[in-house]
N, CA, C and O atoms as CSV, one atom per row, in Angstrom:
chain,resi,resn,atom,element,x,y,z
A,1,UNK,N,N,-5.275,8.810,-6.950
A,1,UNK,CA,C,-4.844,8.400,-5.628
A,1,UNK,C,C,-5.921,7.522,-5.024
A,1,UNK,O,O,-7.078,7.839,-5.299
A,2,UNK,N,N,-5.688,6.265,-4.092
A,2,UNK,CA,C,-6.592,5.798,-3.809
A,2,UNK,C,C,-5.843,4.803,-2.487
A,2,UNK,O,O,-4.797,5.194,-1.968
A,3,UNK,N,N,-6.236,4.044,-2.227
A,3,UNK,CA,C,-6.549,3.489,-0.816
A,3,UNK,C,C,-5.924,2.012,-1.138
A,3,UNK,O,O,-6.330,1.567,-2.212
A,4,UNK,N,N,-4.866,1.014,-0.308
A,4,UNK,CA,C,-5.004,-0.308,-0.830
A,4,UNK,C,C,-6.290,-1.236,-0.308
A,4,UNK,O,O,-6.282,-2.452,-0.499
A,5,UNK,N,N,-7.223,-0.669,0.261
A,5,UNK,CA,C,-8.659,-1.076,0.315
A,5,UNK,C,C,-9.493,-1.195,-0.751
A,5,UNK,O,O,-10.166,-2.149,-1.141
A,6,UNK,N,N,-9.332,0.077,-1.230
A,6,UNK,CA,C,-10.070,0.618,-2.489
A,6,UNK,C,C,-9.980,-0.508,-3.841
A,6,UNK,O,O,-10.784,-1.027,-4.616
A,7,UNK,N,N,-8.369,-0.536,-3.585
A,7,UNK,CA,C,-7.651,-1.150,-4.486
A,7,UNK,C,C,-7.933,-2.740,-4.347
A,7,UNK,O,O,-8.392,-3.359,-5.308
A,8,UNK,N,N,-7.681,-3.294,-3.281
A,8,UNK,CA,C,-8.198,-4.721,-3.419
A,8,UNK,C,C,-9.986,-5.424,-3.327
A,8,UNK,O,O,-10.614,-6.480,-3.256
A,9,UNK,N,N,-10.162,-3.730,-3.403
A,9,UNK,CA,C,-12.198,-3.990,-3.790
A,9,UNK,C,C,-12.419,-3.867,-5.094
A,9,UNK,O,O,-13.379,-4.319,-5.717
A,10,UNK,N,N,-11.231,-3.050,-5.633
A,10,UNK,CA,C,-11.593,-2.974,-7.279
A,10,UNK,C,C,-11.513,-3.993,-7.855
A,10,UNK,O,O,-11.926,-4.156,-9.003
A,11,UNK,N,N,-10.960,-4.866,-7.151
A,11,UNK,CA,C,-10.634,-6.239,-7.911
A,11,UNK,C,C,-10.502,-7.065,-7.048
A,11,UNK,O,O,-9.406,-7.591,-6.853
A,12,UNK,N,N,-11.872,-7.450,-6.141
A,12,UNK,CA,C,-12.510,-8.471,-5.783
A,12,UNK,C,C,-11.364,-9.480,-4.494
A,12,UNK,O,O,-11.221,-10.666,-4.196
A,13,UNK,N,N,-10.991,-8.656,-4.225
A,13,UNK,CA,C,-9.830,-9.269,-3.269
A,13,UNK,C,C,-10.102,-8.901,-2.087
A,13,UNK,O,O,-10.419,-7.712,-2.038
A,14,UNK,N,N,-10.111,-9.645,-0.719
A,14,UNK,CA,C,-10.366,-9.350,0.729
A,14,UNK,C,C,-9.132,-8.377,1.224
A,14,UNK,O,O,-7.964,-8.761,1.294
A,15,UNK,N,N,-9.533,-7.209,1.517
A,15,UNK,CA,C,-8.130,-5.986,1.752
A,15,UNK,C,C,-7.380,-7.003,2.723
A,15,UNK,O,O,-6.183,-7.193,2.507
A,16,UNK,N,N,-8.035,-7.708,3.838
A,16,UNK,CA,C,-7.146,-8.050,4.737
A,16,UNK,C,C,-6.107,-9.048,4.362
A,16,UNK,O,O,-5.078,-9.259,5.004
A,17,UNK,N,N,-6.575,-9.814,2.946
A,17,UNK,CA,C,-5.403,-10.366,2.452
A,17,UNK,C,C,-4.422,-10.135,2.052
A,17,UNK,O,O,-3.399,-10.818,2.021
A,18,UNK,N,N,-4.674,-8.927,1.626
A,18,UNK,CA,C,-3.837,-8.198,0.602
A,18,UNK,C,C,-2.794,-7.641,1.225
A,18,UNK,O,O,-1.591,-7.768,0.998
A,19,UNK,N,N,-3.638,-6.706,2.422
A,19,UNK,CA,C,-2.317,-6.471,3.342
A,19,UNK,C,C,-1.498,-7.474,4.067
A,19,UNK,O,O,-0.302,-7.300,4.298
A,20,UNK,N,N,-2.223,-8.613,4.450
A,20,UNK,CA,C,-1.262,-10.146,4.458
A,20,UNK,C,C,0.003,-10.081,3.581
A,20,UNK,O,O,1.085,-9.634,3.960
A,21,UNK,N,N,-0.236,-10.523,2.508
A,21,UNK,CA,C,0.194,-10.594,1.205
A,21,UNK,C,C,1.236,-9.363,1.378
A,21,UNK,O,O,2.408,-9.738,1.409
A,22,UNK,N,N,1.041,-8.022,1.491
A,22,UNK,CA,C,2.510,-6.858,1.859
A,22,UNK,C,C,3.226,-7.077,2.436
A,22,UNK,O,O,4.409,-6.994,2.106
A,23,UNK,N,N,2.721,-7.536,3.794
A,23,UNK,CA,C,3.306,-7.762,5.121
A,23,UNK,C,C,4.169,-8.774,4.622
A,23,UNK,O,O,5.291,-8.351,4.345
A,24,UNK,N,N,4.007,-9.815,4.453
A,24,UNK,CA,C,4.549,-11.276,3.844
A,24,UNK,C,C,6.073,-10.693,3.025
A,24,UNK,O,O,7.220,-10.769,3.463
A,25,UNK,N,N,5.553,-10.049,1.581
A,25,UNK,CA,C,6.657,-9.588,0.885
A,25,UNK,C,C,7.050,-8.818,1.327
A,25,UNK,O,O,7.639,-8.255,0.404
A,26,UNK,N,N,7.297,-7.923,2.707
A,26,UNK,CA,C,8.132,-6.523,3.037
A,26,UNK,C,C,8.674,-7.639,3.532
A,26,UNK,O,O,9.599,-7.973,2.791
A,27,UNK,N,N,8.525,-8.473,4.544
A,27,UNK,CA,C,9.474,-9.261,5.255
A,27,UNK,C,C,10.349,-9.998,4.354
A,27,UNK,O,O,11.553,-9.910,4.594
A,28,UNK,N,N,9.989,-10.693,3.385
A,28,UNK,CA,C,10.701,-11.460,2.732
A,28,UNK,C,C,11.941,-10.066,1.509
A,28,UNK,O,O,12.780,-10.468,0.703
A,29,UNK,N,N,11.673,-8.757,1.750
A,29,UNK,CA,C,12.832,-7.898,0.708
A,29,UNK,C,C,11.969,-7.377,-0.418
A,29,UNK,O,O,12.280,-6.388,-1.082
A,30,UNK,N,N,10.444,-8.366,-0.675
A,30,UNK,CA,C,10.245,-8.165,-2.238
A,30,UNK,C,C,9.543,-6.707,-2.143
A,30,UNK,O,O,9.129,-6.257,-3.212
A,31,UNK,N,N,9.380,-5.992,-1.082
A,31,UNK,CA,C,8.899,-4.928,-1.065
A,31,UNK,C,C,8.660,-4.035,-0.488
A,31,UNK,O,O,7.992,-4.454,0.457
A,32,UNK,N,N,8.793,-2.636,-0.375
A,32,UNK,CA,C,8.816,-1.792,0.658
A,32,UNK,C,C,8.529,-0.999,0.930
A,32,UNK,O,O,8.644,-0.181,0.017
A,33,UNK,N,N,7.947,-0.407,2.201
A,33,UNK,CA,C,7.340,0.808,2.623
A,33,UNK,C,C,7.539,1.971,1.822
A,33,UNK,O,O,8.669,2.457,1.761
A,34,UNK,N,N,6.480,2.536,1.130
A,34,UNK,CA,C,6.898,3.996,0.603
A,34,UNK,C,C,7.396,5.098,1.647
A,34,UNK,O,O,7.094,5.046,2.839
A,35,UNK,N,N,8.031,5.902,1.196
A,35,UNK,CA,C,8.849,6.862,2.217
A,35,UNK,C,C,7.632,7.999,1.815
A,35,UNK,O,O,6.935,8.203,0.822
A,36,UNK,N,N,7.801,8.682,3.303
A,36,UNK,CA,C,6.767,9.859,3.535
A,36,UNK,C,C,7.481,11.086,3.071
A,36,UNK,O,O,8.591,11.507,3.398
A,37,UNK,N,N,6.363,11.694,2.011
A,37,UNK,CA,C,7.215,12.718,1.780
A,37,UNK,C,C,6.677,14.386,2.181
A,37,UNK,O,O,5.509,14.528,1.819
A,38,UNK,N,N,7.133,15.381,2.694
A,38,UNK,CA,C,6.593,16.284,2.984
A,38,UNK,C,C,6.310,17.055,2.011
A,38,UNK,O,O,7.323,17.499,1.469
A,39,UNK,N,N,4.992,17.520,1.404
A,39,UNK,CA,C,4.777,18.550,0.474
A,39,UNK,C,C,4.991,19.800,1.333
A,39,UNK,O,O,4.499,20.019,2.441
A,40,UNK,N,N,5.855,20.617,0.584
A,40,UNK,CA,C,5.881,22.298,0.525
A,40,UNK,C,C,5.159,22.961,-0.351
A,40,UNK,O,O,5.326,22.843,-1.565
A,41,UNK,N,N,4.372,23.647,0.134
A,41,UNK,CA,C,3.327,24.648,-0.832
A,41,UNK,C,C,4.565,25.833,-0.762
A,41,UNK,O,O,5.362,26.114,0.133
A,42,UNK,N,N,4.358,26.356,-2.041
A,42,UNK,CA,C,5.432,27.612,-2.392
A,42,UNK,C,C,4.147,28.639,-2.946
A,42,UNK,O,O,3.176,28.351,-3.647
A,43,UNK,N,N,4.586,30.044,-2.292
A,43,UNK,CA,C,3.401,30.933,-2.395
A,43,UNK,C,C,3.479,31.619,-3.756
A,43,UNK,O,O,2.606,32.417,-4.096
């Protein structure tokens, strides 16, 4: 698990572009928000 910060430092990319770059393709369809999911711990 990791961070898209993390992720565009692992590979030399300015995060703030990157999230540019999301923003850009969510608007344009090519991509989309992951859905939040609630973990249930079961005892």
């Amino acid at each position: 698990e990791g961070s898209i910060a993390a992720l565009a430092r692992k590979h030399d990319v300015n995060d703030n572009l990157l999230f540019k770059w999301i923003r850009l393709w969510q608007r344009e369809g090519r991509v989309c928000r992951p859905r939040k999911t609630h973990r249930r711990f079961l005892p």
